[in-house]
C-alpha positions as a Python dict, from the first residue, in 0.01 Angstrom:
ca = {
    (1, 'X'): (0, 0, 0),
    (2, 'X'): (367, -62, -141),
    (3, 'X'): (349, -69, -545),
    (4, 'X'): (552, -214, -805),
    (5, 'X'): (784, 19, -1070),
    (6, 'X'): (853, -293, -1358),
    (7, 'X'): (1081, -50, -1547),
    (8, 'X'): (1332, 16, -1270),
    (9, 'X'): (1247, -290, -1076),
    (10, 'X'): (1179, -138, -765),
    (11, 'X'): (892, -195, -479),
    (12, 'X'): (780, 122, -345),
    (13, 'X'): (686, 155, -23),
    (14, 'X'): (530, 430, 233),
    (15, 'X'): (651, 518, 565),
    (16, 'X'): (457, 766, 772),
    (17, 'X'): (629, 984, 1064),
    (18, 'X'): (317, 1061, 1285),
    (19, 'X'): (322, 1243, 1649),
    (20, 'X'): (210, 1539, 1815),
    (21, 'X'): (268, 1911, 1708),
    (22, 'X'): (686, 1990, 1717),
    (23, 'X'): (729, 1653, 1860),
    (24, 'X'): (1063, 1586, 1627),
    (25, 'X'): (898, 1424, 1297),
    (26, 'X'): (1080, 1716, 1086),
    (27, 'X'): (1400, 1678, 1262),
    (28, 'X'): (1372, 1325, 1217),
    (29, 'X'): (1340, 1340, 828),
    (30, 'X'): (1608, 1626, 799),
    (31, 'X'): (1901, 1402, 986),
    (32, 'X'): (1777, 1085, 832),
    (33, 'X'): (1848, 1307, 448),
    (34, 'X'): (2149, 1506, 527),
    (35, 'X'): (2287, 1134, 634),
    (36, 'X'): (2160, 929, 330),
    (37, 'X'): (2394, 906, 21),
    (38, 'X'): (2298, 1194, -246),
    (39, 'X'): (2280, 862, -522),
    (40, 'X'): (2046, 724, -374),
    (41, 'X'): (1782, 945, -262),
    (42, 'X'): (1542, 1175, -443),
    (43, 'X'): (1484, 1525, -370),
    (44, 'X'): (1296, 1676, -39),
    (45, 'X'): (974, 1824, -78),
    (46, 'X'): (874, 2039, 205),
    (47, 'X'): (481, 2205, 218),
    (48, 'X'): (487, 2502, 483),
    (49, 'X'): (184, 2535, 721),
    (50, 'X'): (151, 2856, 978),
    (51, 'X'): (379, 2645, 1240),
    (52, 'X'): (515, 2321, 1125),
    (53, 'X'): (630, 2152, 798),
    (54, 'X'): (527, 1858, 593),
    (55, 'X'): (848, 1689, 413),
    (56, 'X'): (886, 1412, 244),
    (57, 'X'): (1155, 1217, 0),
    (58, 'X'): (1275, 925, -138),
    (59, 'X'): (1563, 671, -120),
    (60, 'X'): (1708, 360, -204),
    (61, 'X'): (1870, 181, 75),
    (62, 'X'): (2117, -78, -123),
    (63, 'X'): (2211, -243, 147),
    (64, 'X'): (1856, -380, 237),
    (65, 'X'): (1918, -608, -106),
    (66, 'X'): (1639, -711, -327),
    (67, 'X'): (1278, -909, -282),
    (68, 'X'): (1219, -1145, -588),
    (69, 'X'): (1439, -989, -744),
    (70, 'X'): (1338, -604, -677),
    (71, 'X'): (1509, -341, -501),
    (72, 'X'): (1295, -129, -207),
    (73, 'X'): (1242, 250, -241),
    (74, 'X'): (1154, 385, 51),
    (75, 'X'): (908, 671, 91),
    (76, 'X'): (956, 889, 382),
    (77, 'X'): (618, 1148, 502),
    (78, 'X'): (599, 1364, 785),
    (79, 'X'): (219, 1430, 907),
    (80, 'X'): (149, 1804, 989),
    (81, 'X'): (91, 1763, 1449),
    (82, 'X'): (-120, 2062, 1467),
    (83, 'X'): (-505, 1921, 1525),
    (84, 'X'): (-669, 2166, 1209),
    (85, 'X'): (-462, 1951, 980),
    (86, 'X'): (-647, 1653, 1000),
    (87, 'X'): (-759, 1624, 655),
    (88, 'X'): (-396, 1681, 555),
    (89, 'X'): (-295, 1366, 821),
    (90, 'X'): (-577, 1171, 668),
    (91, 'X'): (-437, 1222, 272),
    (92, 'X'): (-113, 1123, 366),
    (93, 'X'): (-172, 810, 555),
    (94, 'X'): (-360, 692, 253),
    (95, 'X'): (-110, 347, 106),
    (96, 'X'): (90, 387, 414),
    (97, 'X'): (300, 70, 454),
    (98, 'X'): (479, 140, 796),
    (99, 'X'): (415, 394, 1065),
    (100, 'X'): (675, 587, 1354),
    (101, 'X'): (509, 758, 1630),
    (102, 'X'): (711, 994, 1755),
    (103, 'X'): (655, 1102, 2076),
    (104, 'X'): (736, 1408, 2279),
    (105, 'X'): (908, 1300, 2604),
    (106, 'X'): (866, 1612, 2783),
    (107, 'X'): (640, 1561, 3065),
    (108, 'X'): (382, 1857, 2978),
    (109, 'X'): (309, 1696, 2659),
    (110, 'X'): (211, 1354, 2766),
    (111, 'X'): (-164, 1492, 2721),
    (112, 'X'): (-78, 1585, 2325),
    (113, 'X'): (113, 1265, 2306),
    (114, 'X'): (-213, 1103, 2425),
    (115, 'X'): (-419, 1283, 2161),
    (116, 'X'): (-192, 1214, 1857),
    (117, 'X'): (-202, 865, 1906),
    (118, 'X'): (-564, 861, 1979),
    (119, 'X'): (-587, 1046, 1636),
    (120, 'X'): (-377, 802, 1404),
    (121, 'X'): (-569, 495, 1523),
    (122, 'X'): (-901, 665, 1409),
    (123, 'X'): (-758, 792, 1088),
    (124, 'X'): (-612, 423, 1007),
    (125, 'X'): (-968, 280, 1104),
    (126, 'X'): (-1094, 535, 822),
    (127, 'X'): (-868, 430, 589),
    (128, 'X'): (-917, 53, 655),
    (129, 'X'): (-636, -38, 873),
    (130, 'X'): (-548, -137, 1225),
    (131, 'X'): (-252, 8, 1410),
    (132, 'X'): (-160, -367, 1474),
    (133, 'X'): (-181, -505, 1132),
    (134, 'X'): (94, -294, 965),
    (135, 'X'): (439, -279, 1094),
    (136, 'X'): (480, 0, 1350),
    (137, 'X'): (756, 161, 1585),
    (138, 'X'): (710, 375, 1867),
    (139, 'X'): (981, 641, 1901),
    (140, 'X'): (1046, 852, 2278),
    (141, 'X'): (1241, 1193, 2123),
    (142, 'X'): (1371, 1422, 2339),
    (143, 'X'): (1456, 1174, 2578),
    (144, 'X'): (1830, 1460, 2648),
    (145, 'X'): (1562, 1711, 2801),
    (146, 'X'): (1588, 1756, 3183),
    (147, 'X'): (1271, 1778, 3175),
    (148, 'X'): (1145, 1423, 2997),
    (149, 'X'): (958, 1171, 3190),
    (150, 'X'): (1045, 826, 3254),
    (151, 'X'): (1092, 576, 3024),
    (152, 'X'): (869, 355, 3168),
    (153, 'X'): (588, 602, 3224),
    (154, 'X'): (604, 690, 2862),
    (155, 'X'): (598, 294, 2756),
    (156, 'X'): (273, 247, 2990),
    (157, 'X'): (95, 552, 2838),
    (158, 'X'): (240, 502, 2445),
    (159, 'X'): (276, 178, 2403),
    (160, 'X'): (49, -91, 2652),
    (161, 'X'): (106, -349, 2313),
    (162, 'X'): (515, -337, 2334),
    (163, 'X'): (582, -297, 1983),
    (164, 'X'): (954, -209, 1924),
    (165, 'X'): (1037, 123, 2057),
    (166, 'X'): (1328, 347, 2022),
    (167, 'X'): (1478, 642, 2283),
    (168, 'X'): (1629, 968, 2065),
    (169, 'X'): (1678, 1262, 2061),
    (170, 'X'): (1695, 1370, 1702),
    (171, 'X'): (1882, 1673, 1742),
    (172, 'X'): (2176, 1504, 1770),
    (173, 'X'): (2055, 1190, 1528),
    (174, 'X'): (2060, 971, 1856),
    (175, 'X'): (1798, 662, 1784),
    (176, 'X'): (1686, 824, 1458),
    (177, 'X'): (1840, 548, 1222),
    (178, 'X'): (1745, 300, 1470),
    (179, 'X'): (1344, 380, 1438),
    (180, 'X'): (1377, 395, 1061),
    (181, 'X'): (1576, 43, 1023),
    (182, 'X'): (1322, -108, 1294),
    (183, 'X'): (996, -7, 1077),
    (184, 'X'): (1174, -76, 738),
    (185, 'X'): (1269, -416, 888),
    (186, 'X'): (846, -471, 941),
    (187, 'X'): (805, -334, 587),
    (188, 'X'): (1049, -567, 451),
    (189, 'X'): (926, -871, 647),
    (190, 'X'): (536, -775, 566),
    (191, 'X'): (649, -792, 160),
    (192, 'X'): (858, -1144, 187),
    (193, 'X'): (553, -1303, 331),
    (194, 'X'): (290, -1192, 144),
    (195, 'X'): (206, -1443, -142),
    (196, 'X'): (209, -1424, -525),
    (197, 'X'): (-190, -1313, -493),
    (198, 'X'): (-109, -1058, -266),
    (199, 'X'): (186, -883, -405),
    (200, 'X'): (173, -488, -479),
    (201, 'X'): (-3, -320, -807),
    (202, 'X'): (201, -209, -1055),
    (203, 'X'): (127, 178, -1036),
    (204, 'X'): (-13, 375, -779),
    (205, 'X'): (-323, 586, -775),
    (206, 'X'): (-235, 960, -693),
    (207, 'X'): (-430, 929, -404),
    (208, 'X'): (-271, 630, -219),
    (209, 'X'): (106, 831, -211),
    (210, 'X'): (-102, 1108, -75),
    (211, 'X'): (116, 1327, -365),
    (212, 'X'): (149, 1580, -616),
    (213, 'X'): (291, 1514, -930),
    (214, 'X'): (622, 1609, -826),
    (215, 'X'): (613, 1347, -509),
    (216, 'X'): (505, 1101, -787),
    (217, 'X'): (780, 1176, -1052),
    (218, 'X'): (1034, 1065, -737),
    (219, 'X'): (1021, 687, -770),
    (220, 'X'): (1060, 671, -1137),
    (221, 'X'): (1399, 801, -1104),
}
């Protein structure tokens, strides 16, 4: 759930990067960071696990332009892939406002791509979403591998509803800013319909961010 900050007058709103152990969510966040304006974005938190990171940051893309007169901050989370962090996956889907699932094109992981996606639909359910109420973008990395399998096989298996989807290879930044305007632009879209009744609290609960202090200290900038 996207909140309100009335003192910088800025909506705030959650994007989750879900997918498969070392599927490309990390490399994903990294390029998107190293790209984005220093002004505008806060700075990267990253929680170690034994094999994978969990980052996440902030920014302020001016170019999107303002909602009834607010500006949108964008809140970028990576979801640990390995299965033992569940609880961790569940904590930081809590408020989400847009989801990328990023999947692993190489054909041996088709099974884990399977699973992940298996995994986030359950987790929404839990949290009281739907995978096809909020706005979500379906993301084939890896797609320079020799070893990748077909576009088309992937779009049977990953995505039977055709939301948008995005080839990358995130390595190289190919698709990456692609995926993140496509889910921003359902974000976006999501906020300029919803009605006076319906529009965002004015501070979040610790608990919907899925954050520490520190995470929460990054949209008050």
């Amino acid at each position: 759930m996207s909140f309100i900050n009335y003192s910088s007058r800025e909506i705030n709103c959650k994007i989750v990067y879900y997918g498969p152990g070392l599927c490309g969510k990390t490399t994903n966040l990294q390029h998107i960071y190293a790209k984005t304006n220093p002004d505008v974005k806060g700075k990267m938190i990253s929680l170690e696990t034994e094999t994978e990171r969990t980052l996440f940051f902030d920014f302020l893309p001016l170019a999107l332009g303002e909602i009834r007169g607010f500006k949108t901050r964008f809140h970028l989370y990576t979801v640990p892939g390995q299965v033992f962090y569940d609880a961790s996956r569940k904590l930081i889907l809590k408020g989400v406002d847009g989801v990328v699932f990023v999947a692993d094109s190489q054909i041996e992981r088709m099974e884990a791509n399977i699973e992940s996606l298996d995994n986030l639909k359950i987790n929404l359910v839990e949290q009281g979403y739907a995978l096809d109420s909020i706005p979500y973008v379906v993301q084939y990395n890896k797609r320079d591998l020799p070893n990748a399998a077909p576009l088309e096989e992937l779009r049977k298996l990953l995505n039977p509803t055709q939301v948008p989807d995005y080839e990358a290879s995130a390595a190289t930044g190919e698709g990456v800013f692609e995926t993140l305007k496509a889910v921003a632009k359902g974000v976006l879209t999501n906020l300029n319909n919803m009605s006076p009744s319906q529009a965002p609290p004015e501070s979040p609960r610790p608990s919907q961010m899925g954050a520490t202090d520190d995470t929460r200290r990054l949209g008050s900038r």
